[in-house]
Each structure stands twice: as C-alpha cells, then as structure tokens.
C-alpha positions in Angstrom: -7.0 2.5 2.5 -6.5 -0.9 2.3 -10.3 -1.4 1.3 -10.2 1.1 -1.5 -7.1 -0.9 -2.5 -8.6 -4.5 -2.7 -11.4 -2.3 -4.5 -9.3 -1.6 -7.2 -7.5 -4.8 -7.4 -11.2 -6.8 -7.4 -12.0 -3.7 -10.4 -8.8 -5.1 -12.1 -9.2 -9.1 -11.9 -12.7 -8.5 -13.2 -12.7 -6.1 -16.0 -8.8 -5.4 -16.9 -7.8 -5.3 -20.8 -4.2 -5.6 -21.9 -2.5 -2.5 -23.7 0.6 -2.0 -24.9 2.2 1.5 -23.5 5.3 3.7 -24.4 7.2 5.3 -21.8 7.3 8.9 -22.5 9.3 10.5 -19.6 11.7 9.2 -17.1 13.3 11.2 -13.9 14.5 10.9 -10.7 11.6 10.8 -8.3 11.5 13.7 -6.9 11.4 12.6 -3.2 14.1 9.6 -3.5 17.5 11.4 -1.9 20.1 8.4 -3.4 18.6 8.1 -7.0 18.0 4.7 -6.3 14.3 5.1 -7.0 13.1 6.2 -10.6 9.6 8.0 -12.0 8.6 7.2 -15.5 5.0 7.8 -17.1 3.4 5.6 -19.4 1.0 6.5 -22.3 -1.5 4.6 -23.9 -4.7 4.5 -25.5 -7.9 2.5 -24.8 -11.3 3.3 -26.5 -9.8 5.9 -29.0 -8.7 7.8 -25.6 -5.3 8.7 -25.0 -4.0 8.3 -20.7 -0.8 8.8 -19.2 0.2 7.2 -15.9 2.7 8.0 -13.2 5.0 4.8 -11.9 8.2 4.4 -10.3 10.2 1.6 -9.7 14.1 0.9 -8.4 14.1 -2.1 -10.7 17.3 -3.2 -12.9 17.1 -2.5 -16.3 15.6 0.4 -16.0 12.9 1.8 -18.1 14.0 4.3 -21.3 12.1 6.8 -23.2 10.5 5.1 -26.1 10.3 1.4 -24.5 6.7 -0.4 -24.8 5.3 -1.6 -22.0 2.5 -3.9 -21.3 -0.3 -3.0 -19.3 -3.5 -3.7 -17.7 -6.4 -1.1 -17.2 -9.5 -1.2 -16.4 -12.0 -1.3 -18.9 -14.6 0.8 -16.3 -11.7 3.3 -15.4 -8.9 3.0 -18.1 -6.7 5.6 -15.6 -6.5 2.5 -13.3 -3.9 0.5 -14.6 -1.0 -2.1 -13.4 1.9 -3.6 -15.1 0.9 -7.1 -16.9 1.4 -10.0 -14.8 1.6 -8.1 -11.5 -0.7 -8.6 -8.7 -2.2 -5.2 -7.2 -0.6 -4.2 -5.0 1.0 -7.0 -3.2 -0.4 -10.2 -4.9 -3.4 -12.0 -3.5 -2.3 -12.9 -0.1 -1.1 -9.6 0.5 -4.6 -8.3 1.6 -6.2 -10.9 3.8 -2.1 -11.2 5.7 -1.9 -7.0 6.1 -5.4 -7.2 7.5 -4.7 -9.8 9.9 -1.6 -8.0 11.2 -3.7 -4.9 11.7 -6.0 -6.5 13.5 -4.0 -8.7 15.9 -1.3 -5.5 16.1 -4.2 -3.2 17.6 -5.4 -6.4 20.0 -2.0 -6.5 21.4 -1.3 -2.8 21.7 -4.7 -3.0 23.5 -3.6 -5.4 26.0 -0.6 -4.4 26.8 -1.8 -0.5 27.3 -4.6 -2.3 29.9 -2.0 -4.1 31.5 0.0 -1.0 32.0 -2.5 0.9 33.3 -3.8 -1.6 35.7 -0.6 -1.9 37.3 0.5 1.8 37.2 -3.7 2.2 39.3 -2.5 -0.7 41.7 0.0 1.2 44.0 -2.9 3.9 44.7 -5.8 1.8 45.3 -3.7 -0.4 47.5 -4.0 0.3 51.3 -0.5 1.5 52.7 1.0 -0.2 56.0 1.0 3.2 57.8 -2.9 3.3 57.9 -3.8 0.1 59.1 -1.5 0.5 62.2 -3.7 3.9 62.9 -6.8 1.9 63.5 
C-alpha cells in the first residue's frame, strides 16, 4: 500500500497540471457517526474530459456547493488528483518515517515473540531436581 502510494505521489511531482474544480455535492460521509467528517466531490475538466472526484475532509470552513477549488491531476491519469499545495498523502517525509516504523515495529515484535518463547521452552528443557537425585 504504501508503495502504490509513493507511486502516485512520484506520478504527481512529475507530471501534475493545476485545474480549477467546482464542488458539486457535499454530505455527511456516510461512515462518520458525529458529523464531524464531511464528503464533497469535485468536478473538473482536463483535455476536453470532464472527472469528478470523491474527497472528504473535517476542515473549518467547510466546502459549499458551487465553491472553486484548486487542484492538481495527473496529466497521465487525470482521475489522480490532490488539493494544490498539499503533499500526497503525508508530505515528503511521511514515506521514508512510516516505512521506518514498519520496519523497526516488526523487528521488535520479532524479538520480543523469540524472547517469549525461549523462556516459556526453558522450564521444559531444564532438568528437574527430582531426577538427578534418582541416579
């Protein structure tokens, strides 16, 4: 996931044009239980093309029917879009830090699941008292 992502984000640096947008619907996203977090869709042409894309955002003001926004899209995939100025998805730190947490989260989970095992083994692989008196 988090390939495909810097994918994108690489396909957007390189080749994104800047479009203006109107927002053409707005709801409540349909799995946000407080309202807090709002669905609006976007259209706008590139190439003589007309495309409509899905965002959401909890974001004060909120976005109204009619309002322009500026976006970028791909000029390769023009359904691959981001707001102007944003950084997909997390900016360009966001990538290399996540991927460096994964990796040293899994190491540690790792170690700590050999450790636990290794000491749940010891108590049966260790001799008991009872049968070294025997002999």
């Amino acid at each position: 996931m988090m390939a495909h992502d810097w994918q994108r984000a690489e396909l957007l640096d390189e080749t994104g044009i800047r479009v203006r947008g109107t927002v053409s619907h707005v709801a409540p996203h349909p799995a946000a239980r407080t309202g807090g977090l709002l669905y609006y869709a976007v259209t706008y042409t590139v190439t003589d093309h007309r495309y409509t894309v899905s965002r959401s955002t909890s974001d004060y003001p909120r976005p109204r029917k009619g309002d322009r926004v500026c976006l970028e899209a791909a000029r390769k995939q023009p359904r691959l879009t981001r707001l102007c100025g944003d950084r997909y998805p997390d900016g360009d730190d966001g990538f290399p830090a996540l991927a460096l947490t994964t990796v040293a989260a899994t190491i540690g989970l790792l170690f700590v699941t050999g450790h636990w095992i290794t000491k749940r083994r010891e108590p049966l692989l260790a001799p008991t008292a009872s049968a070294d008196t025997a002999s």
